[in-house]
C-alpha positions, 0 to 999 in steps of 0.5 A: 500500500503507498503512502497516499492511499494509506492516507486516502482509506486511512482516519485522515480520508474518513476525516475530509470526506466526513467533512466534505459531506458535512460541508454538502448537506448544510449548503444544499439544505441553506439552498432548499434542497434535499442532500444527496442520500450519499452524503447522508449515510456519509454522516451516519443518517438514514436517507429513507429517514431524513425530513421525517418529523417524529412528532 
């Protein structure tokens, strides 16, 4: 395994891509719209869940 792909499958790749998704869902949903169901699962939600109220 190089060096870069330890980094990219490694903590610091989980790292960026949690906060890429992060950074996705806020600007998307800022805009109105519904997140992509992958940066959704990237952040542990359920994309069949989300925009649920269980009230």
């Amino acid at each position: 395994m190089s060096f870069r792909q330890s980094i990219r499958d490694g903590f610091l790749g989980r790292a960026f891509a949690m906060i890429g998704a992060a950074n996705a869902v806020t600007a998307t949903l800022e805009s109105g719209r519904r997140p992509r169901a992958r940066d959704l699962r990237e952040l542990g939600i359920d994309p069949s869940m989300f925009g649920r109220n269980s009230h």
